[in-house]
C-alpha positions as CSV (number, residue, x, y, z in Angstrom):
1,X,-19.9,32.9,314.9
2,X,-21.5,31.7,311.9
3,X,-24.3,29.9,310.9
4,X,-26.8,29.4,308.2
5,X,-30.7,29.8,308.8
6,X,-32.6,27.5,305.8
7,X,-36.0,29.4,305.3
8,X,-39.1,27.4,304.1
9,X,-41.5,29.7,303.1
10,X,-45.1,30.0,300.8
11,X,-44.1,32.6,298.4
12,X,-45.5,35.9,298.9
13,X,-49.4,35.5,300.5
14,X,-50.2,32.2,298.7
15,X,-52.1,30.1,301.4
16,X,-50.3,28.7,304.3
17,X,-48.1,31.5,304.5
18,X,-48.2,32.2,307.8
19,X,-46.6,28.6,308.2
20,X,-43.0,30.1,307.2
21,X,-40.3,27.8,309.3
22,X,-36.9,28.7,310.2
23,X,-34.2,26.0,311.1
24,X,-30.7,26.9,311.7
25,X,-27.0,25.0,311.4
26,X,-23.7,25.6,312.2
27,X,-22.4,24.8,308.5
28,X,-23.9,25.3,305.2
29,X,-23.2,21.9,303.8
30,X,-25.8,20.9,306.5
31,X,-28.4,23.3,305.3
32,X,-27.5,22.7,301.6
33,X,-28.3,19.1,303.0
34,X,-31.6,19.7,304.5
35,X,-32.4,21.3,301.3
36,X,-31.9,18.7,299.2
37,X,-33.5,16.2,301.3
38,X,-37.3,18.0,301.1
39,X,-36.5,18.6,297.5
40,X,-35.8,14.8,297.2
41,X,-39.2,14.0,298.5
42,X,-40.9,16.7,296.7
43,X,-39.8,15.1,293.7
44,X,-42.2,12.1,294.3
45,X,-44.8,14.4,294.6
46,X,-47.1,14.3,291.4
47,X,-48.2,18.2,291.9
48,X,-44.4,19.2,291.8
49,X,-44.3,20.9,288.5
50,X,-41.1,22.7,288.9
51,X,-38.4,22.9,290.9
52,X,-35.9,25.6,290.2
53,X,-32.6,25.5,291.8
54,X,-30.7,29.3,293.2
55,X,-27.2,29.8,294.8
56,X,-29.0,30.4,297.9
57,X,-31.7,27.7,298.1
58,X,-34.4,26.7,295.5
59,X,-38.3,27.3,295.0
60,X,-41.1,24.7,294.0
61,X,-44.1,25.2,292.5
62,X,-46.9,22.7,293.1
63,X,-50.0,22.7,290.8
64,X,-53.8,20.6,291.4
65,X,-53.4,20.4,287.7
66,X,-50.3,18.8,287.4
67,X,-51.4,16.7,284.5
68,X,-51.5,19.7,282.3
69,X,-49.2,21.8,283.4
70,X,-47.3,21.3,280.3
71,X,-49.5,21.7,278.1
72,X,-51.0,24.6,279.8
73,X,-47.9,26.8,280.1
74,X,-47.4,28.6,276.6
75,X,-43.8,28.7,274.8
76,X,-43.9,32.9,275.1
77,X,-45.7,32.5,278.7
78,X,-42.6,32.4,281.7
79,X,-43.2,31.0,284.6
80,X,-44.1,33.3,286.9
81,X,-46.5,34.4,284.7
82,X,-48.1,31.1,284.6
83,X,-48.3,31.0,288.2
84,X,-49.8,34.7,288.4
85,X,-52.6,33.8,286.3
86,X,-53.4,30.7,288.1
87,X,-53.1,31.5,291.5
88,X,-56.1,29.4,292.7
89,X,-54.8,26.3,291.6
90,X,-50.9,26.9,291.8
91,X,-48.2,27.9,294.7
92,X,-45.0,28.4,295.1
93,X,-42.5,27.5,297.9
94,X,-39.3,29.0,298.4
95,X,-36.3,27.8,300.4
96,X,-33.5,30.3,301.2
97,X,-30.2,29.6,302.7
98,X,-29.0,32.8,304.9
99,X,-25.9,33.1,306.4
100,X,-26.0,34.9,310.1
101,X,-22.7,35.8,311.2
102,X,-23.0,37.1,314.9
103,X,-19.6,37.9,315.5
104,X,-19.8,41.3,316.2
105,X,-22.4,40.4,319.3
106,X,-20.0,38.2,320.9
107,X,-20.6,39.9,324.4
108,X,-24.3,40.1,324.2
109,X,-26.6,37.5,326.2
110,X,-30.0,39.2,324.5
111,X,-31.3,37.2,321.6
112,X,-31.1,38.1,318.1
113,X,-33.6,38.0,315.3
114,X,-34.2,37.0,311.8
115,X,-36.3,39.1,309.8
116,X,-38.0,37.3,307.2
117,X,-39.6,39.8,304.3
118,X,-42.6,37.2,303.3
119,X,-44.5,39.4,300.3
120,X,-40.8,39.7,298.8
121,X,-39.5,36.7,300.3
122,X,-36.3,38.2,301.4
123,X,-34.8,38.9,304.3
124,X,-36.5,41.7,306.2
125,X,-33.9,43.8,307.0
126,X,-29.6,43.7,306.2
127,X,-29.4,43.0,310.1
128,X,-30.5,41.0,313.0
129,X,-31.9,43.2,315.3
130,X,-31.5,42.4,319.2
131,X,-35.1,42.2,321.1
132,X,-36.3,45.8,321.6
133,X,-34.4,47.1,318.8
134,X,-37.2,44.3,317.1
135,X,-39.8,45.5,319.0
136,X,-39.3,49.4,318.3
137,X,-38.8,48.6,314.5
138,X,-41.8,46.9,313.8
139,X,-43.9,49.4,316.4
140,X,-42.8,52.1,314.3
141,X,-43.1,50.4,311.0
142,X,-47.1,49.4,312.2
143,X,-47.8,52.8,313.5
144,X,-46.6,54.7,310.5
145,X,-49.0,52.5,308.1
146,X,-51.7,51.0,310.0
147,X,-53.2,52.1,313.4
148,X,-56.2,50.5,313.5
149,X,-57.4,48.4,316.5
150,X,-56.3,45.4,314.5
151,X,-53.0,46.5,313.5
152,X,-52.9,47.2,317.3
153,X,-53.4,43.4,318.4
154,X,-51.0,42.1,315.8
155,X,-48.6,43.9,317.0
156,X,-49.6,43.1,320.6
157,X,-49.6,39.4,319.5
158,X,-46.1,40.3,317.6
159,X,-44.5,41.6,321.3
160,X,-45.7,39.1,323.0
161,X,-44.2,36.5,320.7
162,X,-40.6,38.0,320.8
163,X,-41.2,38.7,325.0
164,X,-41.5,35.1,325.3
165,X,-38.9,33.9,322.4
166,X,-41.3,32.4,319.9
167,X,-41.7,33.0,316.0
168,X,-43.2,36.3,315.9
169,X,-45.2,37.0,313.2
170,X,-46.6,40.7,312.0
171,X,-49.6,40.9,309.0
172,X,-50.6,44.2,309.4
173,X,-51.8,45.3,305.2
174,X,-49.2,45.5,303.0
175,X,-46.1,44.8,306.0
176,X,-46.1,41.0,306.4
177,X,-43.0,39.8,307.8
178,X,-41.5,36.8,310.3
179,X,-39.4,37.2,313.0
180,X,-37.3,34.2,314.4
181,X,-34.9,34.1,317.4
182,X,-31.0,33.1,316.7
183,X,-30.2,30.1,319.1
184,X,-27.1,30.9,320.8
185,X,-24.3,27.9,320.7
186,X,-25.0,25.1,323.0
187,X,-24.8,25.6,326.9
188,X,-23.6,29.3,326.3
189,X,-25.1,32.7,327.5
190,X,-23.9,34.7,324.5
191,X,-22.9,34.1,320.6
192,X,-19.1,34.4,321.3
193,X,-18.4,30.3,321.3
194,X,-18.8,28.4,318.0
195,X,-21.4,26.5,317.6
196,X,-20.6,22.1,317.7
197,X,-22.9,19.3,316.5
């Protein structure tokens, strides 16, 4: 069974990034959809400076200094470079379009995860881990870089998060990453019916 996870995310560790949402639909028309519909209203938005369309979703920037953006951004300056030099005043926001196919977990009833990579905003990893498989990733991961007593709690706050099927969230240095559970098709115990709306 497919579907299509959209990701709206604050690029990298810009402010508010820790507000990365994950909403999932059974086709990609419908996600392309919900796409354009936020883009649509960003584009009322006077600090949308830039919007800058991708296969697999788009990003925004949205600058305080929208009135001299423009003028501001020199003809052998890119954009990212722009935004790197004025991070205080400038973000970015990234939507990305991910297709999950599930279809080799038909039989499974344990929940499923998307990893969400938020300093490279990418996925995470080129799978979606079930629950402990999660769990003894991101231990591993966290004890291997960082095993101080507040790496320890994040990742207490991370376990607890997947234990009870919520966003999990890890932001332990440089290893910043989401975690959100897979819903499973409509009055089902496992991924093996297709998903209806």
């Amino acid at each position: 069974m497919k579907q299509y996870a959209v990701i709206h995310a604050v690029a990298g560790l810009f402010e508010g990034y820790s507000d990365t949402t994950c909403e999932f639909f059974p086709k990609r028309g419908f996600a392309e959809k919900h796409i354009k519909q936020i883009l649509d209203d960003y584009r009322k938005d006077e600090m949308c400076v830039c919007i800058e369309h991708q296969d697999d979703g788009a990003e925004v920037t949205l600058t305080r200094e929208y009135e001299d953006y423009n003028a501001c951004v020199p003809s052998d300056m890119t954009h990212d470079d722009y935004v790197a030099d004025n991070m205080d005043d400038v973000s970015v926001e990234v939507f990305r379009i991910i297709e999950v196919d599930l279809s080799n977990r038909s039989d499974s009833t344990e929940s499923c995860w998307l990893t969400w990579n938020q300093q490279d905003t990418c996925p995470a990893w080129d799978y979606f881990p079930l629950c402990m498989s999660l769990v003894a990733r991101v231990s591993s991961d966290v004890m291997d870089n960082d095993q101080s007593v507040h790496a320890l709690e994040q990742l207490t706050d991370f376990i607890s998060s997947v234990y009870y099927g919520n966003h999990a969230l890890i932001d332990v240095d440089d290893y910043v990453m989401h975690a959100f559970r897979i819903p499973k098709p409509k009055n089902s115990d496992s991924y093996d019916e297709e998903a209806t709306d």
